[in-house]
C-alpha positions, -999 to +999 in steps of 0.1 A: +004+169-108-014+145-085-003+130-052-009+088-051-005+068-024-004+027-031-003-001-010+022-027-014+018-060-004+026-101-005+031-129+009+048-152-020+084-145-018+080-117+001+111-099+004+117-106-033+084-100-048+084-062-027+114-050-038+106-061-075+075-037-072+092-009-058+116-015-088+087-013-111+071+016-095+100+033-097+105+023-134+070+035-141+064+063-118+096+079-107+109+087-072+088+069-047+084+084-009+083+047+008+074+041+040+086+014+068+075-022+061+058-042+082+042-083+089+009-089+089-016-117+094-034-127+061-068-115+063-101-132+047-082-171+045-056-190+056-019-187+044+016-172+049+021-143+065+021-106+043+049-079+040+030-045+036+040-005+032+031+024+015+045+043-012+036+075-028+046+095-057+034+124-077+024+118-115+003+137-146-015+103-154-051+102-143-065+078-118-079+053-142-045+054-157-030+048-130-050+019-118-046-002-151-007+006-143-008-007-110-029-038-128+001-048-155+025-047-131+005-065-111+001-089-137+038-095-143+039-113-105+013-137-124-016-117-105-052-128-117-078-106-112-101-132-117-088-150-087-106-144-053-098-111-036-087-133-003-058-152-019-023-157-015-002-134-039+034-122-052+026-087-056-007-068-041-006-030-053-037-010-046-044+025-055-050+044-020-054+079-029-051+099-056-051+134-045-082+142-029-097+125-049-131+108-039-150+082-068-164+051-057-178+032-089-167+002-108-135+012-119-121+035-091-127+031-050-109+063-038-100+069-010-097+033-003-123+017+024-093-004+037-075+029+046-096+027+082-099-008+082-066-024+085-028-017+101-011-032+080-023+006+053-030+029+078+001+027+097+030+029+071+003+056+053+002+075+081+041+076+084+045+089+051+017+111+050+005+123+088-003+156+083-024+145+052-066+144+055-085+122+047-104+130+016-140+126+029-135+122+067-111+155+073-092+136+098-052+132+095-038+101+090-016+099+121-049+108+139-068+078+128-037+058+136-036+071+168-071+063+176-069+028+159-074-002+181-034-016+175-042-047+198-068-058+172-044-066+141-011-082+145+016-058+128+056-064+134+078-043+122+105-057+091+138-042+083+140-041+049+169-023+021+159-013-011+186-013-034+203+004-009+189+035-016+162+034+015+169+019+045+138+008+062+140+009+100+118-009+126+098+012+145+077+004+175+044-007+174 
């Protein structure tokens, strides 16, 4: 059984368009640990603020497999892939880890480069996963967090329910 770890994220009917791909997560994967939610700036153009978090769950489907599940549900928020990677969107979901897991070709870029790149993943990753290395670095998660520059990406905090089974609380930046 693998440990994965996906990143959630939109900015099209945010609160809605999340909690519809937890929902299908959930339907697809079984019981998610999900992590606090937070706002972010769009990165790479111009457009409406994004909700982001991180969920992870533990599945016997392999890494490919999981990917081209994470594309159809993708594809059910009317997510082209043919569209530019900078764009505004309903439903974001990409594959962060799977296990240790490291494979960077055309199918599969594991662990994911934005993992060190952006607050809006590495935080609410390294709330659900601190103690967890990095695959080719060694480093924990809620080490790299703590070194991360936090003035250089806006991130607030969002309290967000999830059918009322999770109840996301803000924490402090």
């Amino acid at each position: 059984m693998a440990r994965v770890f996906v990143a959630i994220g939109s900015n099209v009917d945010r609160a809605v368009s999340v909690r519809a791909g937890v929902r299908a997560l959930r339907q697809a994967f079984g019981d998610l640990t999900i992590s606090p939610v937070y706002e972010s700036r769009a990165v790479g153009f111009e457009g409406d603020d994004f909700y982001n978090l991180v969920v992870a769950f533990d599945t016997d489907h392999g890494p490919r497999e999981v990917a081209g599940m994470l594309d159809e549900i993708e594809q059910r928020f009317a997510r082209e892939r043919s569209a530019p990677r900078f764009a505004p969107r309903a439903l974001d979901l990409d594959l962060l880890l799977y296990n240790n897991l490291v494979a960077h070709d055309r199918d599969l870029d594991l662990p994911r480069e934005d993992i060190g790149m952006y607050a809006f993943v590495l935080r609410p990753l390294a709330e659900i996963a601190g103690e967890r290395r990095h695959p080719v670095t060694g480093q924990r998660f809620a080490e790299l967090w703590a070194g991360f520059d936090r003035n250089s990406q806006y991130l607030l905090p969002v309290k967000l329910d999830f059918d009322g089974n999770e109840n996301m609380n803000s924490a402090e930046s």
